[in-house]
Backbone as JSON Lines, residues from 0, in Angstrom:
{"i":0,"aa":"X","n":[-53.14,58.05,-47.93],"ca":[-52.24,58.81,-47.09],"c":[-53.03,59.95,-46.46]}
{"i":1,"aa":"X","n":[-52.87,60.24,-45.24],"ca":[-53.32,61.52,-44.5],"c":[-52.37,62.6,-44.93]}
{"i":2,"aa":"X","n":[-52.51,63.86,-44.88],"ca":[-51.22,64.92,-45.4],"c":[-52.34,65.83,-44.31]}
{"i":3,"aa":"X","n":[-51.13,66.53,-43.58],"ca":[-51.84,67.84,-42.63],"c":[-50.47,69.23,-43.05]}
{"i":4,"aa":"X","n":[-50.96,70.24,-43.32],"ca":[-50.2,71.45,-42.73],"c":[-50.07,72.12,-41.26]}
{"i":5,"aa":"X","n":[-48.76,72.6,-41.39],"ca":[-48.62,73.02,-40.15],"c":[-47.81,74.17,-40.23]}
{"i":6,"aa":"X","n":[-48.47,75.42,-39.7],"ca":[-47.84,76.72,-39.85],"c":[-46.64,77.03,-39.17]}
{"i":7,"aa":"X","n":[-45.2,77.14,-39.82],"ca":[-44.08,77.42,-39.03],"c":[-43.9,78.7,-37.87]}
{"i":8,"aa":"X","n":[-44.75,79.55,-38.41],"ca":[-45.05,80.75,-37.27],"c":[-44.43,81.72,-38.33]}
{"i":9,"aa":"X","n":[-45.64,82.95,-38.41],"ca":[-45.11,84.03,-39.47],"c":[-45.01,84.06,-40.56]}
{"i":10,"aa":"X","n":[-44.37,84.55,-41.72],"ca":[-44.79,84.51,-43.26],"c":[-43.75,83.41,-44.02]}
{"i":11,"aa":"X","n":[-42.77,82.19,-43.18],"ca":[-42.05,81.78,-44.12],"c":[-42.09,80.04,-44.47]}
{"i":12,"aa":"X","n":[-43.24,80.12,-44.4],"ca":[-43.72,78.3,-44.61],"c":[-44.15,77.81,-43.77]}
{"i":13,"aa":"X","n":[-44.57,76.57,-43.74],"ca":[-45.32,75.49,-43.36],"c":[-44.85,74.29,-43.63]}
{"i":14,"aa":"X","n":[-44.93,72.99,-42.49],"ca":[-44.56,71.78,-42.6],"c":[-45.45,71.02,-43.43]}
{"i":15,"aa":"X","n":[-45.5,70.23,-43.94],"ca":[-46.02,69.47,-45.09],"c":[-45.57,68.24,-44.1]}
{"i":16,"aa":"X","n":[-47.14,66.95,-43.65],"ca":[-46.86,66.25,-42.66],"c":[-47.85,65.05,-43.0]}
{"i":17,"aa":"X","n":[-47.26,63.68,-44.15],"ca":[-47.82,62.67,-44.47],"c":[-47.81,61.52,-44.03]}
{"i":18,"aa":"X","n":[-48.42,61.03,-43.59],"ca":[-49.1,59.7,-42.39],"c":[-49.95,58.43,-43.07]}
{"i":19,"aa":"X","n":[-49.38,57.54,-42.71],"ca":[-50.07,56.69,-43.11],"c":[-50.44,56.11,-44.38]}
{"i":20,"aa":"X","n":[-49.02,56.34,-45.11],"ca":[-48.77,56.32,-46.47],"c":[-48.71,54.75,-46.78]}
{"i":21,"aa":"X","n":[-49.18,54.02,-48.67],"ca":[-48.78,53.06,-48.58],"c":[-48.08,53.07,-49.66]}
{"i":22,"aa":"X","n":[-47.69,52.0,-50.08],"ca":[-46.81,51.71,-51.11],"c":[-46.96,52.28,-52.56]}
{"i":23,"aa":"X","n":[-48.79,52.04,-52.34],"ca":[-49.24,52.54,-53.86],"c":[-49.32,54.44,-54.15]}
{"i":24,"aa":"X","n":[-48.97,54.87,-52.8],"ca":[-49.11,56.15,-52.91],"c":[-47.75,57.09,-53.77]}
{"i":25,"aa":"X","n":[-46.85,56.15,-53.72],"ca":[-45.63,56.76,-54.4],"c":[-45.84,57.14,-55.95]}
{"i":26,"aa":"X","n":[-44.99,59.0,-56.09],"ca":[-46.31,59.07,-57.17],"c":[-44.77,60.57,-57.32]}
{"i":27,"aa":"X","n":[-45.86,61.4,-58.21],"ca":[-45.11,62.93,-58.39],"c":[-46.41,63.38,-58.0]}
{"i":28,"aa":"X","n":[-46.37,64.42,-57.01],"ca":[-47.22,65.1,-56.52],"c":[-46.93,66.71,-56.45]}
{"i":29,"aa":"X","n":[-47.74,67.42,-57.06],"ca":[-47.6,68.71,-56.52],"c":[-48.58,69.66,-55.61]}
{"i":30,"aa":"X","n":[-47.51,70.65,-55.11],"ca":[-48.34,71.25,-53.93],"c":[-48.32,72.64,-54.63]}
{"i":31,"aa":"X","n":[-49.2,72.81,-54.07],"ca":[-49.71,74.94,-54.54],"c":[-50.12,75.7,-53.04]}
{"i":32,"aa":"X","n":[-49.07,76.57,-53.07],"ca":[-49.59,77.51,-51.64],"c":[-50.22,79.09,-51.91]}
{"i":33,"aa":"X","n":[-50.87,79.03,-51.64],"ca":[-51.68,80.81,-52.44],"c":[-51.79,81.55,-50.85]}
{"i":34,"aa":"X","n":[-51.48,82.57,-50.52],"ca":[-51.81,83.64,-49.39],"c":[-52.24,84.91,-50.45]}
{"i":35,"aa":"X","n":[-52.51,85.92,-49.49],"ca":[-53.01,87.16,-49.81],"c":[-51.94,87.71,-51.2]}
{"i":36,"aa":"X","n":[-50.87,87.95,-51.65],"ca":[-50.08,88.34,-52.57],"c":[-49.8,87.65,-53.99]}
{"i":37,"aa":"X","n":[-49.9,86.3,-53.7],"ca":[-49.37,84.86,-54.68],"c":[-49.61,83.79,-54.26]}
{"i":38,"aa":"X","n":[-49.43,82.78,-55.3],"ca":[-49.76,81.62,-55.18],"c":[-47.9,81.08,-55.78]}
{"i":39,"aa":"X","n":[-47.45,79.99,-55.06],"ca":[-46.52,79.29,-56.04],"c":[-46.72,77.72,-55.9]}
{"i":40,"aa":"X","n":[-46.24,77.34,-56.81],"ca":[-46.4,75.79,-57.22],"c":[-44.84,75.26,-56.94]}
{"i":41,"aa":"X","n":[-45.35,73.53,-56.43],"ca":[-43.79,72.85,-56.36],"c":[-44.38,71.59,-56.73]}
{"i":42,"aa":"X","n":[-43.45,70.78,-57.21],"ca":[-43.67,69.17,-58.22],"c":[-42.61,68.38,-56.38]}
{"i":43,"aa":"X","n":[-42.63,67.93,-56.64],"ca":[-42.35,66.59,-55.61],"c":[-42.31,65.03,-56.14]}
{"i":44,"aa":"X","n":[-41.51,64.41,-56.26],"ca":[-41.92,63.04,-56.39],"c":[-41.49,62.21,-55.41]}
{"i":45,"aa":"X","n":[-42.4,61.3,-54.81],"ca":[-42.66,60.74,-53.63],"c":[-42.73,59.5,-53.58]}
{"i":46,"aa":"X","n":[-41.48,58.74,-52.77],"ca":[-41.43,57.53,-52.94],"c":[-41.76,56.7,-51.79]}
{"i":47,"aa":"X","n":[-42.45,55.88,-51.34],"ca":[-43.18,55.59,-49.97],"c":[-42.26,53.86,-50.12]}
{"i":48,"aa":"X","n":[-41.55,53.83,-48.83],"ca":[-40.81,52.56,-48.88],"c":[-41.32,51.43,-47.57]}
{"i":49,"aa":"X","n":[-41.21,50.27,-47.85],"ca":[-41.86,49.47,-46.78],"c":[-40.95,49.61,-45.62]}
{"i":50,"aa":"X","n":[-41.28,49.64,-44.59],"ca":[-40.85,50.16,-43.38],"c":[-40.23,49.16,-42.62]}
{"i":51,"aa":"X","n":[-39.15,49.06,-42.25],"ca":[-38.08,48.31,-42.09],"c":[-38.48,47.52,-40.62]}
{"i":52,"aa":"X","n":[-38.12,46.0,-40.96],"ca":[-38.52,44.95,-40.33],"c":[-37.61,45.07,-39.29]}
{"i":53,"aa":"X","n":[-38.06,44.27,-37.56],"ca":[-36.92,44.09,-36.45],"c":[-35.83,42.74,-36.99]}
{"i":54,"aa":"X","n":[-34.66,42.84,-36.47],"ca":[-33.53,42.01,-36.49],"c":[-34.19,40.81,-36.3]}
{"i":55,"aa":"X","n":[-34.3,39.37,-36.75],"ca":[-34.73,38.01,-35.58],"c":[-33.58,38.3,-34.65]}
{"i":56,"aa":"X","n":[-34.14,37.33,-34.13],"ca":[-32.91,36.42,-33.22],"c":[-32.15,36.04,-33.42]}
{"i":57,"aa":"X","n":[-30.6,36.39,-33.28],"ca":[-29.46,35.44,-33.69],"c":[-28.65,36.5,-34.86]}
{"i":58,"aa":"X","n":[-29.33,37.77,-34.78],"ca":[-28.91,39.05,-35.54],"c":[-28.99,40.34,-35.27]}
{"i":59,"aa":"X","n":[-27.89,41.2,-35.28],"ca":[-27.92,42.64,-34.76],"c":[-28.03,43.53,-36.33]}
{"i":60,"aa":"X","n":[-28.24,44.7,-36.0],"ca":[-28.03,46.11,-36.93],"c":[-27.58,47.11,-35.97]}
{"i":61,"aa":"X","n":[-27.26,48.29,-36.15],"ca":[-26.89,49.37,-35.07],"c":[-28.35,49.9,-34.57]}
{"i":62,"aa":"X","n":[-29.26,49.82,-35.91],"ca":[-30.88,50.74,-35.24],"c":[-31.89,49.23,-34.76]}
{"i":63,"aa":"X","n":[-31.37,47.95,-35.03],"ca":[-31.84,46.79,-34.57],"c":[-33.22,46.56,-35.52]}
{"i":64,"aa":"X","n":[-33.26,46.82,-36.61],"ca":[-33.77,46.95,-37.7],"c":[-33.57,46.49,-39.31]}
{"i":65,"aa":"X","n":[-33.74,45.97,-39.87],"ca":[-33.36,45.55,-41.2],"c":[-32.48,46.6,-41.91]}
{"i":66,"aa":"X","n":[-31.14,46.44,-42.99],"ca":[-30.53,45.01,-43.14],"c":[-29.78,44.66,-41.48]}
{"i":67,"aa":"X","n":[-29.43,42.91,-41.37],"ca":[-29.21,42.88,-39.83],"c":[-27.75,42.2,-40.82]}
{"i":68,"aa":"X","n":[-26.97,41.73,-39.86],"ca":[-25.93,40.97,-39.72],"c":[-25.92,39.72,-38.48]}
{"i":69,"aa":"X","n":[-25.44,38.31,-38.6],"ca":[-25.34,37.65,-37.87],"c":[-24.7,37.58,-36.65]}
{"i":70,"aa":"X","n":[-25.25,37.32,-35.58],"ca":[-23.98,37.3,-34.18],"c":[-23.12,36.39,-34.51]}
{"i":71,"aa":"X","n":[-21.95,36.92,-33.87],"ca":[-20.78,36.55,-34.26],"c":[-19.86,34.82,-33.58]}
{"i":72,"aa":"X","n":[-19.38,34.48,-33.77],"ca":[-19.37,33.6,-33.38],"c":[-18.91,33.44,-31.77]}
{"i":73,"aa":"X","n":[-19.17,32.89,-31.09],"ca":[-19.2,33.38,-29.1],"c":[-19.84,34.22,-28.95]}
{"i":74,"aa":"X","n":[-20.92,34.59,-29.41],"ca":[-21.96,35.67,-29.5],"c":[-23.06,34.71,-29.46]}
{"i":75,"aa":"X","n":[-24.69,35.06,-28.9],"ca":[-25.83,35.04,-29.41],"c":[-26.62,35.92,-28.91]}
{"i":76,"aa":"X","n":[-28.12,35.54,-29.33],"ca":[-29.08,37.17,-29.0],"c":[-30.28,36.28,-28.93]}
{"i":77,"aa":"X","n":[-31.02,36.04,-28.04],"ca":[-32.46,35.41,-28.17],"c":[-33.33,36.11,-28.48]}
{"i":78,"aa":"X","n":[-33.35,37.32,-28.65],"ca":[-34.59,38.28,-28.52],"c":[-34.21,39.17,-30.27]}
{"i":79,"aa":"X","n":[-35.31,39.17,-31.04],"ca":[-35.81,40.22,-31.83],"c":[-35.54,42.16,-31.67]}
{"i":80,"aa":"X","n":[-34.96,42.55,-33.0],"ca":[-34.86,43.91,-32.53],"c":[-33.79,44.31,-32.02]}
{"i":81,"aa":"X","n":[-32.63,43.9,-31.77],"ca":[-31.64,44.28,-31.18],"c":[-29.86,44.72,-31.89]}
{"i":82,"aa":"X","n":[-29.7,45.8,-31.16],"ca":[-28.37,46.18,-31.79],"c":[-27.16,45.59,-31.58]}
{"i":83,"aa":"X","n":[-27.22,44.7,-30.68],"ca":[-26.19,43.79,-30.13],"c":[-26.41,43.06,-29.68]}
{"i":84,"aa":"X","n":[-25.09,41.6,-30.03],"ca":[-24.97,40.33,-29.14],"c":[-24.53,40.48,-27.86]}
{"i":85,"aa":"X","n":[-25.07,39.37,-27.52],"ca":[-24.42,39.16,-25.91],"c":[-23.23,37.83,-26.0]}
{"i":86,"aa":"X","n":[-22.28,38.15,-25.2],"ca":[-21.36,37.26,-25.75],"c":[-20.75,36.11,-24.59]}
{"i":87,"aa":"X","n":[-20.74,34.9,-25.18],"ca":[-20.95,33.49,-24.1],"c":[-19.8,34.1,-23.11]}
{"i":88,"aa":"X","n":[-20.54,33.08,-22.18],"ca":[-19.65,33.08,-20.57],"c":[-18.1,33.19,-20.61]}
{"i":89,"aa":"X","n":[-17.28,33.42,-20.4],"ca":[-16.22,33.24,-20.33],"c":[-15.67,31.71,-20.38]}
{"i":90,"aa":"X","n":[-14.4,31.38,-21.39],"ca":[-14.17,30.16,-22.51],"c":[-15.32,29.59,-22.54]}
{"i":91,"aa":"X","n":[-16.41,30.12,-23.09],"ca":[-17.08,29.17,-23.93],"c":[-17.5,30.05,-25.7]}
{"i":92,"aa":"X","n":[-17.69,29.55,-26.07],"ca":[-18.31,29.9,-27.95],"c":[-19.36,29.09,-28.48]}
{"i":93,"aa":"X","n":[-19.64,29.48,-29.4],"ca":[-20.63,28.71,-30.19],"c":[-19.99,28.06,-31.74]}
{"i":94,"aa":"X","n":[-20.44,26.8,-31.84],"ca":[-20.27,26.36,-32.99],"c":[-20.66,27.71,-34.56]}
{"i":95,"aa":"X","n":[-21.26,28.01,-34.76],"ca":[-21.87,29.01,-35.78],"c":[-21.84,30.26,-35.58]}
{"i":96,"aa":"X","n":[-22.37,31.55,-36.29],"ca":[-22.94,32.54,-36.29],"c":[-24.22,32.22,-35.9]}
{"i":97,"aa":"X","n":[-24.62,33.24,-35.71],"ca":[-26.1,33.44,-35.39],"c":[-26.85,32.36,-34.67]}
{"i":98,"aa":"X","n":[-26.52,32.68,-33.23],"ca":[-26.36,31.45,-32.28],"c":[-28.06,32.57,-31.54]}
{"i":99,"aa":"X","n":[-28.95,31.95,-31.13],"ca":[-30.22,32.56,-30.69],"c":[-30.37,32.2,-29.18]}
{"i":100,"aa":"X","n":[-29.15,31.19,-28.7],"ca":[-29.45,30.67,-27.21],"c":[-28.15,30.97,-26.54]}
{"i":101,"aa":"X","n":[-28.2,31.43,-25.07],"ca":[-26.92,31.07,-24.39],"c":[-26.48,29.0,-24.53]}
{"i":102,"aa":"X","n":[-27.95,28.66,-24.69],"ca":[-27.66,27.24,-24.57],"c":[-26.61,26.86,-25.48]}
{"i":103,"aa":"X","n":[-26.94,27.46,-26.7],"ca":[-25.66,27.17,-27.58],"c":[-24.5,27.63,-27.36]}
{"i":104,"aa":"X","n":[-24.01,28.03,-26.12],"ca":[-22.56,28.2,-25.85],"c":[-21.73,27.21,-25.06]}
{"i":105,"aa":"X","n":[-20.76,26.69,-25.46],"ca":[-19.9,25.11,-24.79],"c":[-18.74,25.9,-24.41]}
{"i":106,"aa":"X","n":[-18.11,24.65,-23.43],"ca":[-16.82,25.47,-23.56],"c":[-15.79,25.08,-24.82]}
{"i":107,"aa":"X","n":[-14.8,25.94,-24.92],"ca":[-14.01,26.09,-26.41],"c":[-13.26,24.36,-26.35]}
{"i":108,"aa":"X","n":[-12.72,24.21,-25.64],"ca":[-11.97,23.19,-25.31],"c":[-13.05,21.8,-25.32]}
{"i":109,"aa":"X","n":[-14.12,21.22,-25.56],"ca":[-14.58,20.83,-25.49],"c":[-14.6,19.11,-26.66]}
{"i":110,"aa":"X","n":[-14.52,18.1,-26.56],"ca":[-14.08,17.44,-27.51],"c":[-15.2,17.43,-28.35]}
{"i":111,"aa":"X","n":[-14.86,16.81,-29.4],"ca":[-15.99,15.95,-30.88],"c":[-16.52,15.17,-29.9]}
{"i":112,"aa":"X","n":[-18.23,14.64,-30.06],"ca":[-18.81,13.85,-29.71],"c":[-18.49,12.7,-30.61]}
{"i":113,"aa":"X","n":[-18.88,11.13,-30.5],"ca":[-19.09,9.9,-31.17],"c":[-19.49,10.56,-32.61]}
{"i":114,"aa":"X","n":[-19.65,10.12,-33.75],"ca":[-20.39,10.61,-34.32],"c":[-20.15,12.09,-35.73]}
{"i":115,"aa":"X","n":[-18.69,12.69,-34.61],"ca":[-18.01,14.15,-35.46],"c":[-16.89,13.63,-35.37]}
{"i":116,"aa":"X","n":[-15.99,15.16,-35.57],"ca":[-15.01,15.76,-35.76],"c":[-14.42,16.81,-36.48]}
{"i":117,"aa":"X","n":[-13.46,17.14,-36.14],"ca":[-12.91,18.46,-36.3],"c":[-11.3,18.51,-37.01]}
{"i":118,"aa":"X","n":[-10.76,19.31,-37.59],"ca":[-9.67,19.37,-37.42],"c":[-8.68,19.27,-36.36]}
{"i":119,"aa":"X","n":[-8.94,19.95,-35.4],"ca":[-8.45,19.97,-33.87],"c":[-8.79,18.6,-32.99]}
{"i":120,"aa":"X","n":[-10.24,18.1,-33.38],"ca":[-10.41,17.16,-32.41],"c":[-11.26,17.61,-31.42]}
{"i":121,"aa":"X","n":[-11.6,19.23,-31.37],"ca":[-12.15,19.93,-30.38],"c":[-13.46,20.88,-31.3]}
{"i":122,"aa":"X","n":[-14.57,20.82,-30.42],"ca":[-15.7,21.75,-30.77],"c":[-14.87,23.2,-31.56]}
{"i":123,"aa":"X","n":[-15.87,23.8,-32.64],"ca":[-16.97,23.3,-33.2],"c":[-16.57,21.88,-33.89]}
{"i":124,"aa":"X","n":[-17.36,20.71,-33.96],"ca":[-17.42,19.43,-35.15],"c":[-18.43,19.61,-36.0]}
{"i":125,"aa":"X","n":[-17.51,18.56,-37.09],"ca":[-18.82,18.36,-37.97],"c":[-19.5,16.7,-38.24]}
{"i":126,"aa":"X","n":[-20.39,16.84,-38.78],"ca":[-21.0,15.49,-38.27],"c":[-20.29,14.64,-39.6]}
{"i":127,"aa":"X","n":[-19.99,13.31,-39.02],"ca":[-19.88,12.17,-39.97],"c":[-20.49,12.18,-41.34]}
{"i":128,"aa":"X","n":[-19.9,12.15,-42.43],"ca":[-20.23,11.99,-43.91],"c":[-20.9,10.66,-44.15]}
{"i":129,"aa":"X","n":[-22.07,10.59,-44.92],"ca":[-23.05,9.29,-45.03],"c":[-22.05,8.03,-45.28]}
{"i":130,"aa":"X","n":[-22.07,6.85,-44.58],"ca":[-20.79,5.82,-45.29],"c":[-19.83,5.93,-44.2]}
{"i":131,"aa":"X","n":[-19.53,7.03,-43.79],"ca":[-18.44,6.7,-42.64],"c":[-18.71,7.04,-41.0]}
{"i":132,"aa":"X","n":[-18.07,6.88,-40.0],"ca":[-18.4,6.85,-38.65],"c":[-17.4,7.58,-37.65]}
{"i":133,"aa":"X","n":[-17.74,7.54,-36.52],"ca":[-16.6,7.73,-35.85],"c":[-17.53,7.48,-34.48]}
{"i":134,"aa":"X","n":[-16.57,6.29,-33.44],"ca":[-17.06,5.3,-32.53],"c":[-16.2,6.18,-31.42]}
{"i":135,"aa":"X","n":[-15.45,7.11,-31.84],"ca":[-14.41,7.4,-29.99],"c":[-14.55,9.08,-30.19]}
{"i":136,"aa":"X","n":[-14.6,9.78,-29.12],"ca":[-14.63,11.05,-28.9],"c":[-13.14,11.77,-29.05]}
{"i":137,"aa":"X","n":[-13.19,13.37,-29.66],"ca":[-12.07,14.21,-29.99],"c":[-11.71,13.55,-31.04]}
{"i":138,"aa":"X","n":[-11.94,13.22,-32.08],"ca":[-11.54,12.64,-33.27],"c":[-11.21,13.56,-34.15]}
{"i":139,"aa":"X","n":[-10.28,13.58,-35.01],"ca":[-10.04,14.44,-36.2],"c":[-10.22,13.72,-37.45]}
{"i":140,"aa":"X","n":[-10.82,12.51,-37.73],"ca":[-11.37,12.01,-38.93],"c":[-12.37,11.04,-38.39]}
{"i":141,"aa":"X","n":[-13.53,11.07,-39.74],"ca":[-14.02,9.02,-39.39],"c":[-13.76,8.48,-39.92]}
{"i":142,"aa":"X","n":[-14.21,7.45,-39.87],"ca":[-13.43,6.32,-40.24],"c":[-14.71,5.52,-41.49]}
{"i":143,"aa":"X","n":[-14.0,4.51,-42.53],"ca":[-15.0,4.19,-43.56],"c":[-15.83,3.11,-42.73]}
């Protein structure tokens, strides 16, 4: 760690200013200030924390920084670092949270492909269970 002082101006302290600290530096440290009259002593214990990672993609925080939360659903975010989603075109959404593309936005109304379904019959679907199928679009079950 670097540590510099810095005189506040006049007789009532100084900034205490540590840089470049690492993990292993976390410790109890004490400082001693002596001028012309006295010296006094102070204990400190100093905890040096890893320095907080950007959001990925497909996740906001308010400082766009670790811990993040997922965009929401009709939400995504392509870009790293950010405090907010951007939210799909008007009627469209995304199947999931933490959607990283506008590409992933359909419109809401949109049917099950071959293959899914939904409760509704309408996006988001889910895909066919191993063993069963589904041959016609907007489906709300497959079939064995």
């Amino acid at each position: 760690a670097v540590v510099s002082t810095q005189s506040t101006g006049g007789d009532h302290g100084s900034v205490l200013d540590i840089t470049e600290a690492r993990l292993t530096d976390s410790g109890l440290y004490t400082c001693t200030a002596t001028n012309s009259k006295s010296s006094d002593t102070a204990q400190a214990h100093i905890i040096v924390q890893d320095q907080p990672q950007k959001c990925p993609s497909g996740r906001k925080s308010d400082s766009g920084f670790t811990p993040c939360t997922n965009c929401e659903i009709g939400t995504y975010q392509p870009e790293t670092g950010q405090s907010s989603c951007i939210a799909c075109p008007t009627g469209q959404t995304t199947d999931t949270e933490g959607a990283t593309s506008q590409s992933q936005c359909h419109d809401e109304n949109t049917p099950c492909a071959a293959g899914t379904f939904s409760q509704s019959g309408l996006q988001p679907c889910e895909v066919c269970n191993t063993g069963t199928y589904q041959d016609g679009t907007g489906q709300k079950t497959c079939k064995q």
